[in-house]
N, C-alpha and C positions, 0 to 999 in steps of 0.2 A: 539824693539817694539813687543809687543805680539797682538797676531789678537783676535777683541773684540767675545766675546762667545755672544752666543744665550741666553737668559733667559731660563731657564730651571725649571720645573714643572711637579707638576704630570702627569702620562701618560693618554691618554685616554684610556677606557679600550676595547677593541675589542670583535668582536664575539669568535677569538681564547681562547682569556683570557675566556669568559665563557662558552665554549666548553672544556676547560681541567679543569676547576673548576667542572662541571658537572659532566665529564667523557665521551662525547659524540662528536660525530662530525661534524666539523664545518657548514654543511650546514644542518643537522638537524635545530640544535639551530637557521640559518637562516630562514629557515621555519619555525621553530615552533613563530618566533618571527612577520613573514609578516601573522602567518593567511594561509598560504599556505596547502592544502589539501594535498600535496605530503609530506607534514613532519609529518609522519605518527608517535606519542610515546605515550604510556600509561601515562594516566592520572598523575601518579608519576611522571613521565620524564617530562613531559608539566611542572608539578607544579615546578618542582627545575630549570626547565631551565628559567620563569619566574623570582621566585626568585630568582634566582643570579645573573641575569642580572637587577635586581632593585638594590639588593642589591652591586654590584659593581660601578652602576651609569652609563649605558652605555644605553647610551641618547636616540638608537632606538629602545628601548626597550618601552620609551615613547609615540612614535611614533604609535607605534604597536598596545600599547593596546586605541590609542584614538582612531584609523582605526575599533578596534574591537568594540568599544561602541557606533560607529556613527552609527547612524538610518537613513536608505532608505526610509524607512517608505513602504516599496513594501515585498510582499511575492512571493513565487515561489509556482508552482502547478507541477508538472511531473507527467504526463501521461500514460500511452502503449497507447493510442490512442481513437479514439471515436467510434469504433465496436463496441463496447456495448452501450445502452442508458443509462445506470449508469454514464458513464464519463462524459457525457453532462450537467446530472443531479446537478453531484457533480461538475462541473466545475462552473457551475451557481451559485450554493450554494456558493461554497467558493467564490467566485468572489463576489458577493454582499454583502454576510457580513463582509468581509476584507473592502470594499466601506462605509458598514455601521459605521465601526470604522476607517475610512479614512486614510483606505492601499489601495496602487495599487495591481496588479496582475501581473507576468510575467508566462506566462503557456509553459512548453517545452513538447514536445511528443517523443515518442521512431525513430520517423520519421525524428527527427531531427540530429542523430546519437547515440552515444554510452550515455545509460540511467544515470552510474556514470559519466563520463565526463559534461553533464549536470549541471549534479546536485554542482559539484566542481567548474566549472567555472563560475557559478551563486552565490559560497557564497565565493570563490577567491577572484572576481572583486567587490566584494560589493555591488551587484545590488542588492541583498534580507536579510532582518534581518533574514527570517529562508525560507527554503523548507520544503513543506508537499510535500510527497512521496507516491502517488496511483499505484505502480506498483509492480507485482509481479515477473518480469522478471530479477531484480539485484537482485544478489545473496546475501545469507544471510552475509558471508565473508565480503563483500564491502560495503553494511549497516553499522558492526559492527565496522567495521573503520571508516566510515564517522562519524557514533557516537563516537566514541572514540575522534577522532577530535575537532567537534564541537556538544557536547551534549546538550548545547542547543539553537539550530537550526538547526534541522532535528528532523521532525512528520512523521509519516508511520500511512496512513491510510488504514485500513482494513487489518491491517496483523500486526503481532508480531513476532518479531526476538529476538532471545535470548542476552541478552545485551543491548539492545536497549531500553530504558527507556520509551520514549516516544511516543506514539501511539495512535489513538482510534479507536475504530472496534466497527462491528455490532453485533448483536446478532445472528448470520448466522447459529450456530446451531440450534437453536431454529424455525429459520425459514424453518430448512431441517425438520425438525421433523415435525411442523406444516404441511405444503405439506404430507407428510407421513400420517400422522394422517387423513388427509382428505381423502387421498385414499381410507386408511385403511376404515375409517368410509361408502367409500361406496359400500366396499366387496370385494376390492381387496385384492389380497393372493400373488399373485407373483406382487412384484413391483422392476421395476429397477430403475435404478440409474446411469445418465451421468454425471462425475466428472472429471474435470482439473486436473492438474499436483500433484500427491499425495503426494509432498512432499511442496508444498505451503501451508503454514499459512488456508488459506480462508479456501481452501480446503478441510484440517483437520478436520477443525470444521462443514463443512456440512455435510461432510462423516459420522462422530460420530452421528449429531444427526441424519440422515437416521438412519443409524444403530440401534443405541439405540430406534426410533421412531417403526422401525420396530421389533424388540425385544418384544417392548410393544405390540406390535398389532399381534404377534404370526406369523407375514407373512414371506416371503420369500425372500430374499434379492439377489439380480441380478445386482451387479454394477460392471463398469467398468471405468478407467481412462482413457486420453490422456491428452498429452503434451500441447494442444488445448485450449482453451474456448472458441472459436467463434461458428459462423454456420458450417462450415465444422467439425468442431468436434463435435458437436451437430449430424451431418447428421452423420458420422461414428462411431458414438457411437451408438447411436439408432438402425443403421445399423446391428453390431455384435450381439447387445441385439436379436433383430429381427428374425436375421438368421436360427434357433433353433427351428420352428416349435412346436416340443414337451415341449418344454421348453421356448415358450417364455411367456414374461411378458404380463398383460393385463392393466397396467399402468408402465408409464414411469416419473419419476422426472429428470427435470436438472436442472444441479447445478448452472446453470447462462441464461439469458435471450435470447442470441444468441444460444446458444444450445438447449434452446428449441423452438425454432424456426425453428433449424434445425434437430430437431426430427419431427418435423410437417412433413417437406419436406421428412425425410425419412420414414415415414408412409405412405404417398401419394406417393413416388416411388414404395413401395414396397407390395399398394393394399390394404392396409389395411384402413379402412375408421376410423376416431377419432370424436368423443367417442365412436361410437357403436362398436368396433373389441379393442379400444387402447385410454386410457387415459394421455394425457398430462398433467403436472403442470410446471412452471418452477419459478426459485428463480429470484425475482425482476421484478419491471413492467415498463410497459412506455405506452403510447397513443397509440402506434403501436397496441399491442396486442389485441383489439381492433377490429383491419380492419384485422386482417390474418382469415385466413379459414381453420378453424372453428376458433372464436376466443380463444386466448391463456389464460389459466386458472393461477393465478401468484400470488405469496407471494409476497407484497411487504414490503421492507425496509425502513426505515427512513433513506436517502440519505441526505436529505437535512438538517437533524441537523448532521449527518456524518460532512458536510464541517462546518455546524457551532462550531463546538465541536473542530475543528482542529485548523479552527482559533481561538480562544478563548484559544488555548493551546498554539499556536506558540506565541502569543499576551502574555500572563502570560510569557512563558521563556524568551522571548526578555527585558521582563523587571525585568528578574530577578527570578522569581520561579523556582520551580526546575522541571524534566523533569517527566511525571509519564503517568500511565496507564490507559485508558477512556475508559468505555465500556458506549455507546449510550444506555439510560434506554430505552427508548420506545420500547415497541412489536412490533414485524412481522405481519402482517394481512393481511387474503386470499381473494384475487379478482375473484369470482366465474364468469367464463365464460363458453363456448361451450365448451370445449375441454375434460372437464370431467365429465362422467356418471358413474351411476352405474354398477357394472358389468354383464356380461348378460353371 
């Protein structure tokens, strides 16, 4: 008597079978297949490992791509934090117009630990169709792979990374320039300049348009960077400008609103009264500026189509458009306060 055999049929086909079909290894191709942020491949590698895993028939591949087209119907916001009144702003913004097309919000801050970690375990587990990304603290490197990954679901707002498709930004030079021009127009010759981290996006572009602004206006250009954008680097920036007696400036631009806040303070440390000795401006406004002493003189921004532009952009990719570059039309315009006079 011979012992009855199994029915035998074709094989399932495994991740192995389209790991050596591809050329690649085997937990790539499992990552690339869960959606997992750690299966890091260029866009080619993504697309063949895809297709061969359709085309072989290997069922969790099905699986995979239903996980990727389910809608949470929730977006993610990632912050550095709410030091500046910008992020409050645009946190509001987005927050209400995501509500107005009836998305939730899940908002993370850099408080919360590591800014990429964030941002992967948020479109990992599925909890967001896309992240818009307000920080300039993760590196340009780790952007380009998270886009690489998932290009479309992840927005960068206020900052352009090379590779990165998808963005919208302000018109920040334009708004250094403007500040500049005002100075200029009311007889300043030496103007400085507090600027963030010189190799940040934002940065760039306000830097250029001082520059260029100053250019135009024949004046004298006195900037300085730090690593910074808060008030402390606002106060130590102002600070160095300051130091120089014979060479200091008799108006000061920063390049962000906590910084000029805290050129305020370092003008009053260091005796010099504003506007009559030193002119402030700073880029971006809020209610505060306002109640400070003397009050603070401020270009402000279109923040709040900022957040609406963003959603409207995560909203098109999620359903399919393609990822692309948004520059916010609307002008900068200057909020004349106390803090700047003519020069004397």
């Amino acid at each position: 008597m011979t012992a009855d055999r199994k029915p035998t049929g074709p094989r399932r086909p495994t991740l192995a079978d389209v790991a050596a079909a591809v050329g690649v290894h085997t937990s790539l191709v499992s990552r690339v297949l869960r959606d997992d942020p750690r299966g890091f491949a260029s866009a080619e590698t993504r697309s063949r490992i895809l297709e061969t895993a359709e085309a072989l028939g290997y069922t969790a591949n099905v699986a995979a791509r239903g996980l990727r087209n389910a809608r949470t119907t929730t977006l993610g916001l990632l912050l550095p934090g709410f030091t500046s009144p910008m992020y409050t702003a645009l946190a509001k913004s987005v927050e209400e117009h995501a509500a107005a097309r009836s998305y939730g919000l899940v908002l993370g801050t850099h408080a919360a630990g590591d800014p990429h970690e964030t941002i992967t375990n948020m479109l990992m587990q599925g909890r967001v169709d896309a992240m818009l990304v307000a920080s300039g603290r993760i590196e340009d490197k780790a952007l380009r792979r998270l886009a690489e990954w998932a290009p479309h679901r992840v927005v960068l707002l206020n900052r352009q990374v090379r590779a990165v498709k998808a963005s919208v930004v302000l018109r920040d030079g334009d708004a250094a320039a403007l500040a500049v021009q005002r100075l200029a127009d009311l007889g300043h010759r030496r103007i400085g300049g507090v600027f963030g981290p010189p190799s940040l996006d934002t940065m760039v572009r306000r830097r250029h348009g001082y520059r260029e602004a100053i250019r135009r206006a024949g004046a004298e250009a006195l900037a300085v960077s730090l690593e910074g954008r808060d008030y402390a680097a606002g106060f130590s920036g102002a600070q160095r400008l300051l130091a120089a007696e014979a060479s200091r400036p008799t108006a000061i631009f920063a390049a962000t609103f906590p910084m000029g806040v805290g050129a305020l303070a370092a003008a009053r440390a260091m005796g010099l009264a504003v506007p009559e000795q030193l002119s402030i401006i700073a880029l971006h406004d809020d209610d505060l500026a306002g109640f400070l002493t003397p009050a603070l003189t401020t270009v402000a921004l279109p923040v709040k189509e900022l957040g609406i532009q963003a959603v409207e952009l995560a909203l098109d990719m999620a359903a399919g458009g393609e990822p692309r570059r948004v520059v916010v039309p609307q002008s900068p315009h200057l909020i004349e306060r106390a803090s700047t006079a003519a020069v004397r």
